[in-house]
C-alpha distance (Angstrom), angle and dihedral (degrees) to the residues before:
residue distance angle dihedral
X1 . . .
X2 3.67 . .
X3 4.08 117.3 .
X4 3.87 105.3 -150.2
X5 3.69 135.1 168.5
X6 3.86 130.6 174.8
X7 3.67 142.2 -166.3
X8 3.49 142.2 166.5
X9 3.95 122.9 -97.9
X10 3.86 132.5 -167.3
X11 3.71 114.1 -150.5
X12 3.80 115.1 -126.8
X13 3.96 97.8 -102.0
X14 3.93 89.9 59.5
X15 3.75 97.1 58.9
X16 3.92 115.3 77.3
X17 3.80 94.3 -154.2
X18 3.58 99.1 32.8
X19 3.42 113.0 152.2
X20 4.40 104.8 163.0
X21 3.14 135.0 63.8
X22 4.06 108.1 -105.2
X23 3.72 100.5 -124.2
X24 4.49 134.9 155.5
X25 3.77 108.3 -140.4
X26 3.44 125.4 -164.1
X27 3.68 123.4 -169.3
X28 4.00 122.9 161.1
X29 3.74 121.3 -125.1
X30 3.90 100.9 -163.0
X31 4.26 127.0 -22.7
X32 4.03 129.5 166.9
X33 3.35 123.6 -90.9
X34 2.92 134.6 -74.6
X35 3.95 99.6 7.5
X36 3.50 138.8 159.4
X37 4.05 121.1 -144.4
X38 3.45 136.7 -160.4
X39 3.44 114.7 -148.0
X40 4.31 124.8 -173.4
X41 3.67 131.5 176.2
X42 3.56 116.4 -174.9
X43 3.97 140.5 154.8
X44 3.59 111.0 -113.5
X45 3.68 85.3 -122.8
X46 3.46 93.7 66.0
X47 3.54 91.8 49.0
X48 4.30 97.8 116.7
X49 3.62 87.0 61.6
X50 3.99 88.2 71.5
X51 3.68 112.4 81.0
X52 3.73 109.6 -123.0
X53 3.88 134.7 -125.6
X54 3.41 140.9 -134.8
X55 3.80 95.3 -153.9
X56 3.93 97.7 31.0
X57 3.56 128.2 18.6
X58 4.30 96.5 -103.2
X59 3.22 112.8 31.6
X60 4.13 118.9 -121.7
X61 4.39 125.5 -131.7
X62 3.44 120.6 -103.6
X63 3.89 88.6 22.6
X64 4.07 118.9 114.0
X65 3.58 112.8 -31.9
X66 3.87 106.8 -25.1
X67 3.93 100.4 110.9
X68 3.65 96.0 39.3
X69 3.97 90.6 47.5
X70 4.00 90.6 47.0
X71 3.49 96.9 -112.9
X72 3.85 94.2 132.7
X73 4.26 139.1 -16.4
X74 3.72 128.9 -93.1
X75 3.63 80.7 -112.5
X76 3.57 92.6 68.8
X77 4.19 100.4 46.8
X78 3.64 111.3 135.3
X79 3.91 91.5 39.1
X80 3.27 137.3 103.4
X81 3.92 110.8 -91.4
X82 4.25 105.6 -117.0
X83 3.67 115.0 -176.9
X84 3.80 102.5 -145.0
X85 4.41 110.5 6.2
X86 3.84 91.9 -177.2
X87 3.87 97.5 61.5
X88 3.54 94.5 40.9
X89 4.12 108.2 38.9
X90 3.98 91.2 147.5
X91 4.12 82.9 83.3
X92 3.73 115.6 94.0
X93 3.66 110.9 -147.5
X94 3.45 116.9 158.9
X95 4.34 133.8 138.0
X96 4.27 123.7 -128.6
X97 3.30 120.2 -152.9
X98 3.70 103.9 -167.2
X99 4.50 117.0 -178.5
X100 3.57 104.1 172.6
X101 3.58 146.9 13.8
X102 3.80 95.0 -95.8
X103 4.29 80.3 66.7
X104 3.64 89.7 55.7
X105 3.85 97.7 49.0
X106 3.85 94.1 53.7
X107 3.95 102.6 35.7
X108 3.64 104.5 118.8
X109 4.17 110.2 163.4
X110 4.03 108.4 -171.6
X111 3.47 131.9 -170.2
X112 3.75 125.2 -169.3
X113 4.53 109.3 -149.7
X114 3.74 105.7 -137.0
X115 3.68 92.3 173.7
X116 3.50 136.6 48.7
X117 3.88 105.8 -119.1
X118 4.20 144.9 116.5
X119 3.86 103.3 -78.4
X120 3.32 134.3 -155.4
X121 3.90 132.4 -152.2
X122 4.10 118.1 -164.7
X123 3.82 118.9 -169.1
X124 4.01 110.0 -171.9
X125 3.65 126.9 -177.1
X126 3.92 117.9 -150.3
X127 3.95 91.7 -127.2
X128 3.64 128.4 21.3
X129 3.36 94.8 -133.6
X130 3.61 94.3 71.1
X131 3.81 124.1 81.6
X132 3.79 137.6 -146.8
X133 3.72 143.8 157.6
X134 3.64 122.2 -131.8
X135 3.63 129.5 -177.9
X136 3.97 125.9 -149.0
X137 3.55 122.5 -157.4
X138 3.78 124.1 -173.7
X139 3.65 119.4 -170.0
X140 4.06 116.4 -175.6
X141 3.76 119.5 -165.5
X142 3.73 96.7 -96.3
X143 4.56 92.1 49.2
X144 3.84 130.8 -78.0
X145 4.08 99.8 -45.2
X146 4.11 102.7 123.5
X147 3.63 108.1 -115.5
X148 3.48 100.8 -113.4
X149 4.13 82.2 66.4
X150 3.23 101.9 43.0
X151 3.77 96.9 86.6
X152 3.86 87.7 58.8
X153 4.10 90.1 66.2
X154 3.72 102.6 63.8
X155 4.31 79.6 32.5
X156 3.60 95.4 67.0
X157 3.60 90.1 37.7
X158 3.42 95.8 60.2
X159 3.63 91.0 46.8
X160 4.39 98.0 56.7
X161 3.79 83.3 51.7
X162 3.64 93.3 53.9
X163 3.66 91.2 37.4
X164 3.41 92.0 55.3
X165 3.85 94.2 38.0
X166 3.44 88.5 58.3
X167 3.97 92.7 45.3
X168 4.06 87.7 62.4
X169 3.60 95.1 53.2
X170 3.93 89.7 42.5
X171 4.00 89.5 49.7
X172 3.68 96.4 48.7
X173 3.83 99.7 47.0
X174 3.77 84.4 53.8
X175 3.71 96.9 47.4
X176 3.82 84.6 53.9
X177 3.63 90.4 50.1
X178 3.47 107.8 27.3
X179 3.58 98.3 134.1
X180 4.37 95.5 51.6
X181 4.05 85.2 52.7
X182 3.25 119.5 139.0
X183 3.64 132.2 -138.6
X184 3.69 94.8 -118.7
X185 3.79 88.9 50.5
X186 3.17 92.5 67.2
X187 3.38 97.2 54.2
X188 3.96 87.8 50.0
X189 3.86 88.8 61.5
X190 3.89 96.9 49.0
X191 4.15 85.9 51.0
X192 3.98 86.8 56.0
X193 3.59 99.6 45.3
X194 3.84 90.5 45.0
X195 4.23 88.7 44.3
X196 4.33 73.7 50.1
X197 3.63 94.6 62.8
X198 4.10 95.4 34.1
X199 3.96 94.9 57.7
X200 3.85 91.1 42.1
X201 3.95 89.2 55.2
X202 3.86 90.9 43.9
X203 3.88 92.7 52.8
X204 3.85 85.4 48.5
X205 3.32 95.4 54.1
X206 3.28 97.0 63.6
X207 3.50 97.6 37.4
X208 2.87 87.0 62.6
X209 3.67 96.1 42.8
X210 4.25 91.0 56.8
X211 4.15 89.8 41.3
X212 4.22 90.4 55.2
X213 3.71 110.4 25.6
X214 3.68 86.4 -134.3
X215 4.54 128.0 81.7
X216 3.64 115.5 -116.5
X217 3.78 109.0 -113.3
X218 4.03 88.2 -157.9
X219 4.05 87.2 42.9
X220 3.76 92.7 49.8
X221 3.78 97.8 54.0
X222 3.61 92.3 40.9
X223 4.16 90.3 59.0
X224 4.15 83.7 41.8
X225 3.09 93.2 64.3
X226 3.55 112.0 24.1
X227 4.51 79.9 63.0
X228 3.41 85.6 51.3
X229 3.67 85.2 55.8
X230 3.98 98.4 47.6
X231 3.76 90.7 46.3
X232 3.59 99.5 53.7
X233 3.66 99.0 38.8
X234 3.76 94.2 44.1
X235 4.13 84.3 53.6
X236 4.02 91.3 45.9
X237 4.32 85.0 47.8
X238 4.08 90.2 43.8
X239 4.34 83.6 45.9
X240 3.99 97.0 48.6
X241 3.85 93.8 44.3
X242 4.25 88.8 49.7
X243 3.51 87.9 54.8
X244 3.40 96.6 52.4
X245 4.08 101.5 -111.5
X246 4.12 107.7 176.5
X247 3.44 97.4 -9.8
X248 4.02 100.5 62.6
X249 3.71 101.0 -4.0
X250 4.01 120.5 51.4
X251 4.09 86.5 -153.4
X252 3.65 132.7 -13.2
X253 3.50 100.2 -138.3
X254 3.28 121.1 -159.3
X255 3.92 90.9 2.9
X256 3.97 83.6 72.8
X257 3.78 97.8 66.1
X258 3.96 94.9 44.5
X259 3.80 82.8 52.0
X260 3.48 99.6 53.2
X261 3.68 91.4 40.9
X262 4.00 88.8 57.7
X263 3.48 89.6 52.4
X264 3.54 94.3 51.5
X265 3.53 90.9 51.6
X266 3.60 90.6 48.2
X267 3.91 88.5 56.3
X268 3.75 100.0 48.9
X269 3.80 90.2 49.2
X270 3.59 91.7 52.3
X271 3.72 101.3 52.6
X272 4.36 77.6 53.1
X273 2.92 93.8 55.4
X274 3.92 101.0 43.1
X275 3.85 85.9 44.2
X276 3.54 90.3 52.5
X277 3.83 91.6 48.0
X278 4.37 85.4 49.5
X279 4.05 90.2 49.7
X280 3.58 104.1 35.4
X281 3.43 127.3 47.9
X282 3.58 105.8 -162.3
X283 3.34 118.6 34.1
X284 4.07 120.9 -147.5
X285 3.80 158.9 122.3
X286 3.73 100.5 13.4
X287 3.96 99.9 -8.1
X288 4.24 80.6 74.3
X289 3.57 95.2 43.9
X290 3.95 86.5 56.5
X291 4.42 105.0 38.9
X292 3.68 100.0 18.8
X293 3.94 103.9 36.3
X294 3.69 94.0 57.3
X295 3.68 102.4 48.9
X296 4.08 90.9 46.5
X297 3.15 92.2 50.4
X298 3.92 95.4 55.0
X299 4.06 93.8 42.4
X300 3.85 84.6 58.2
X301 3.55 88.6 61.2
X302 3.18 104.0 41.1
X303 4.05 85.9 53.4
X304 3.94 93.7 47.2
X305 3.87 93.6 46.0
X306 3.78 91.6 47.4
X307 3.66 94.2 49.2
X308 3.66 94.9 46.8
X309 4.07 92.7 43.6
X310 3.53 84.4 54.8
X311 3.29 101.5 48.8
X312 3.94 92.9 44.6
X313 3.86 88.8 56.4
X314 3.79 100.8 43.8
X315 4.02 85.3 58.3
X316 3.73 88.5 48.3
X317 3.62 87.1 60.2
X318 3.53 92.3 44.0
X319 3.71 89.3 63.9
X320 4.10 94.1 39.6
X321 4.00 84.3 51.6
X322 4.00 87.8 -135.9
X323 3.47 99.9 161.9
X324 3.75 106.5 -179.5
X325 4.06 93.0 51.5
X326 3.75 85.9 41.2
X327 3.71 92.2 58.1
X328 3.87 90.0 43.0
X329 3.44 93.2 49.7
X330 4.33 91.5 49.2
X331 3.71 85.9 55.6
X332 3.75 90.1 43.5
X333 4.12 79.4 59.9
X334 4.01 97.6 46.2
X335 3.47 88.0 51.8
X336 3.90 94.8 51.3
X337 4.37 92.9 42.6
X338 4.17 83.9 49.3
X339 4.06 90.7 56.3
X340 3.94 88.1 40.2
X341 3.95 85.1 57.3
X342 4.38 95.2 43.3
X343 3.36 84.9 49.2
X344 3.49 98.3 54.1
X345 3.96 97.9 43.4
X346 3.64 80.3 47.2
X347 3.83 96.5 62.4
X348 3.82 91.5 36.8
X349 4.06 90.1 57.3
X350 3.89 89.2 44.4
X351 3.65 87.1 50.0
X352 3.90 96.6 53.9
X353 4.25 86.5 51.5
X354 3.66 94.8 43.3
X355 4.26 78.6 57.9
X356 3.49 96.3 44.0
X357 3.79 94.1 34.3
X358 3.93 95.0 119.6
X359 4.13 101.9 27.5
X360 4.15 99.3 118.1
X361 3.93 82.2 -144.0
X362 4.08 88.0 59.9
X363 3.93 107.1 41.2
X364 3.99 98.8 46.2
X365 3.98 82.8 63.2
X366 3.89 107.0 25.9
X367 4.11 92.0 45.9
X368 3.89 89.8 83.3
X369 3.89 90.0 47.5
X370 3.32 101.8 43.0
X371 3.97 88.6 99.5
X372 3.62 96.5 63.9
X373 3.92 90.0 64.5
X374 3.61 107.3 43.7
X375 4.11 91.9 35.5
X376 3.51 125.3 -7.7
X377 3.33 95.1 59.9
X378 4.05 102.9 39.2
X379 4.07 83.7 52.2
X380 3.47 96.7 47.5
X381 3.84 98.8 47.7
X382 4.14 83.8 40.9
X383 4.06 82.7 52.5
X384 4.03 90.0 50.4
X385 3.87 96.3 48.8
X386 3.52 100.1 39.7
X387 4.03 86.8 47.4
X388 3.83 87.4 49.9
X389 3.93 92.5 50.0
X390 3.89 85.6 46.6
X391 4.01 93.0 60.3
X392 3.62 101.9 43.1
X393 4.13 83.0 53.6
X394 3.59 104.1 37.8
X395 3.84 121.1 132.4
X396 3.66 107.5 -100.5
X397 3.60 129.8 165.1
X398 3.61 88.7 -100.1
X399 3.54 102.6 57.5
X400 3.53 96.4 130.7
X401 3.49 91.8 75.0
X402 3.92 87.8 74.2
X403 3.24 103.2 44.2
X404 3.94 131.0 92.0
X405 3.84 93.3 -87.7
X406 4.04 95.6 64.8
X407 3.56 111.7 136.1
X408 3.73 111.5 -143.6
X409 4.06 105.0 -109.2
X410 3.68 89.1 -135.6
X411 4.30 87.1 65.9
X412 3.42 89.6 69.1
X413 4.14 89.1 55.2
X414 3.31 89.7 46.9
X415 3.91 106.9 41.7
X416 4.16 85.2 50.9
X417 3.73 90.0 47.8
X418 4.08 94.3 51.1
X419 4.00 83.4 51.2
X420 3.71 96.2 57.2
X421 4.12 94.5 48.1
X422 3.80 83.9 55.2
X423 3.10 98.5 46.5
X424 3.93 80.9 53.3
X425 3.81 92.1 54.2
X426 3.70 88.5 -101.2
X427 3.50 92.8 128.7
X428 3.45 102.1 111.9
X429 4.35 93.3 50.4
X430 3.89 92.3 49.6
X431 4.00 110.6 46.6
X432 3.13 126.3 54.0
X433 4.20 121.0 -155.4
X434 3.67 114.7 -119.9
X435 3.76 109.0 -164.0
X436 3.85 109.9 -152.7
X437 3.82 100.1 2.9
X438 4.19 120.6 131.7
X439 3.91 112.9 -103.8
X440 3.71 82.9 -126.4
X441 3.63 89.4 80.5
X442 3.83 120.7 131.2
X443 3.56 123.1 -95.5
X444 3.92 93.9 -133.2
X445 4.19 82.2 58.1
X446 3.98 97.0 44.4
X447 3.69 96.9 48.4
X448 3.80 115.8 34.7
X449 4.34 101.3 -123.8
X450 3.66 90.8 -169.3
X451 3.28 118.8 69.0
X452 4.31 103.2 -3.0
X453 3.95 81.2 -124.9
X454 4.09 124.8 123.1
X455 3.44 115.5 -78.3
X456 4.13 106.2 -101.2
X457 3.91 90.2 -141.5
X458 3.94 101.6 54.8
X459 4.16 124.4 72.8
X460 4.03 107.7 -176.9
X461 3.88 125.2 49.8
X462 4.03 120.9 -106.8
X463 4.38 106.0 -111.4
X464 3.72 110.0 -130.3
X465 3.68 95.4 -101.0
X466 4.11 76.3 68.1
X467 3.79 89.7 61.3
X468 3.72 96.6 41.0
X469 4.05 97.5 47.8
X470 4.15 86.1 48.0
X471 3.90 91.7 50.7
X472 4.12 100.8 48.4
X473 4.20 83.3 38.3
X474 3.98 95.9 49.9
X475 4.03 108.1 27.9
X476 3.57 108.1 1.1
X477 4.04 90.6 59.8
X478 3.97 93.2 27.7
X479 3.82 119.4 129.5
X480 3.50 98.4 -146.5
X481 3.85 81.7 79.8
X482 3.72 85.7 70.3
X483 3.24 101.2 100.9
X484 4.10 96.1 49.8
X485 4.05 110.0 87.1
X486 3.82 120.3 -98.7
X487 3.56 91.1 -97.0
X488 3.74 104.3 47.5
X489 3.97 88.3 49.0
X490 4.29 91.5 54.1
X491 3.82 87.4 44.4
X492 3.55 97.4 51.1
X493 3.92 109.3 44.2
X494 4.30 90.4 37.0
X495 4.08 75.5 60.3
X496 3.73 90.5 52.7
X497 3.66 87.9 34.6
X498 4.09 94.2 56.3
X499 3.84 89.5 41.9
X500 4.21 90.7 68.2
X501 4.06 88.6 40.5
X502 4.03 89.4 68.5
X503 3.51 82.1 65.3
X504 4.00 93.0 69.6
């Protein structure tokens, strides 16, 4: 049975900063004796000049039919069988004898990569029943990261600078306007400095990875779990804001702690499921039912509850007629349709590779790629949400105009409107008295926005002192007038305030 491995390898002249020479090394750490071992090296696009086998997938000399049918020489048996060695002298094809253990300690095989390509290394004993150990070392221009993750280095790299670029912007506009903030906001700047720390540990990883030869153990379950981490607490952040947590709801309650406890679940079934993926290497039957099952199950609700939430709070707006958290909120809901889309194509184009995943036609092209679809692209469209979540929330000098105290822009209309029919004698057709009902009451419930017409379930007329008490309760007193100056706010409701006195 053949023993093969592959891996992709850059030549020197396509690596900027190259600074070794991109070699495989094969050295053997213990073998029976005596033993003979064929040893090929090939690019897989070189792979039809490699006559194949029945039995095995190259076929070996002196086995079967291959010197009798001309296929090779008798001074060739024991290698593998190449059809034509002069056109393709990239292929490493040579047979080891090896008696003794002073053989094994000095066999050193070399091969220098001219060309950038998926390579493949094939170790083959004479007889099954004797054993060996080989060891395959690949070194690529840049270190000992394989080539199809060597695009993830300067990847993750890129990303902690941006992270952190976008962590000093983020800092500064809320130092500026610390005291407007937001509850939500603050939530936004413990996601960055956590998606800080998870993009650092990534790009060490594999650092370290290319420095060594060998993964971290310790680094690998640190970057398990701190994704684990940014995926559920990004959901729990994109959940919150749907249901309309500090911007249309002071608190929500009881919804908080089912929230959180999603998440959580989210998290633990994510470091499963990435533990499962480090353990096992093919994951089936049962094995999916246990890691995979789980964590789908708890992204699907995290997606339905955040597009319900959503859509629950956008019609509350509706009704409020708050236009600028309305509009914030439909981007809010572009943004989320956009991601449903990426992720789609996303699974489509994983789903053609995962078909072609073992054509020699599709790896010797798609090996070099093969980044962009399990992380280049996931982080980059992650990079492009989160970024568009971070400007509709940013800390602005008007941040009041998010936050619970908004007053709807149509109140103003309205309240001005109401003053002119009473100053027309109208009084009497416009308000309606509510015996026994809190001052604090709404103006879209004291004056009826509709229709202008006399509110059907009310009998006696409000006095003026009605009028008066429900203007210095709902706008005079108002937050949302926060974020006018001192003098602009006393200016404006005495104005209001004067209006309601001609009535006297």
């Amino acid at each position: 049975m053949l023993n093969i491995d592959t891996i992709g390898m850059y030549d020197f002249a396509s690596i900027p900063s190259a600074t070794f020479k991109p070699q495989i090394t094969i050295t053997l750490e213990e073998a029976s004796y005596p033993i003979n071992l064929a040893i090929l090296i090939y690019n897989i696009v070189d792979s039809n000049a490699l006559h194949p086998s029945s039995e095995d997938l190259f076929s070996i000399c002196g086995q079967g039919l291959t010197i009798s049918e001309g296929l090779c020489s008798e001074s060739d048996i024991g290698k593998f069988v190449v059809k034509n060695m002069t056109l393709n002298s990239a292929i490493e094809n040579r047979l080891y004898t090896l008696n003794d253990s002073s053989s094994l300690k000095t066999f050193k095989l070399t091969y220098d990569v001219t060309e950038t390509g998926f390579y493949c290394t094939i170790v083959y004993p004479e007889s099954d029943i004797l054993s060996f150990l080989a060891k395959v070392e690949y070194k690529n221009p840049y270190g000992y990261l394989p080539g199809s993750e060597y695009p993830k280095l300067p990847l993750y790299g890129f990303l902690s600078l941006v992270y952190v670029c976008i962590g000093f912007v983020w800092m500064g506009a809320s130092f500026l306007y610390w005291k407007d903030l937001l509850p939500i906001q603050n939530y936004l700047s413990g996601v960055i400095f956590f998606l800080m720390l998870e993009q650092a540990f990534n790009y060490g990883y594999y650092e370290n990875y290319n420095r060594w030869g060998q993964p971290s153990n310790f680094l690998m379950i640190v970057v398990a779990v701190l994704n684990a981490g940014r995926n559920s607490i990004s959901f729990f952040i994109l959940l919150i804001v749907s249901l309309g947590y500090g911007v249309v709801r002071p608190t929500l309650g009881g919804l908080m702690k089912k929230c959180a406890a999603l998440a959580v679940s989210h998290f633990i079934f994510g470091i499963l499921y990435s533990a499962g993926s480090m353990i096992v290497e093919d994951l089936n039957g049962v094995l999916v039912m246990l890691f995979v099952m789980p964590l789908s199950l708890t992204m699907t609700m995290f997606y339905y509850w955040t597009l319900t939430g959503l859509d629950e709070t956008m019609n509350r707006l509706k009704q409020k007629r708050q236009g600028v958290k309305m509009k914030m909120y439909k981007t809010l809901w572009q943004i989320l349709v956009f991601s449903i889309f990426s992720l789609f194509l996303s699974f489509m184009l994983n789903s053609v590779n995962f078909h072609f995943r073992s054509s020699t036609q599709w790896v010797p092209y798609y090996w070099k790629y093969r980044w962009v679809l399990l992380d280049g692209w996931l982080n980059v469209l992650y990079l492009c949400i989160f970024g568009g979540i971070l400007i509709l929330w940013r800390p602005t000098e008007n941040n009041q105009r998010y936050g619970l105290d908004e007053l709807a822009q149509d109140d103003f209309d309205e309240f001005d409107n109401e003053l002119g029919s009473i100053t027309k004698g109208n009084l009497g057709q416009n308000i309606s008295h509510r015996n026994g009902r809190n001052t604090n009451t709404d103006s879209s419930e004291l004056f009826n926005i509709d229709s202008g017409e006399e509110n059907s379930d009310s009998e006696v007329e409000d006095t003026d002192e009605d009028v008066l008490n429900w203007a210095e309760t709902n706008i005079k007193n108002r937050n949302s007038f926060n974020d006018w100056d001192d003098s602009k706010s006393r200016s404006s409701s005495e104005s209001r305030h004067n209006k309601i006195e001609k009535l006297h």
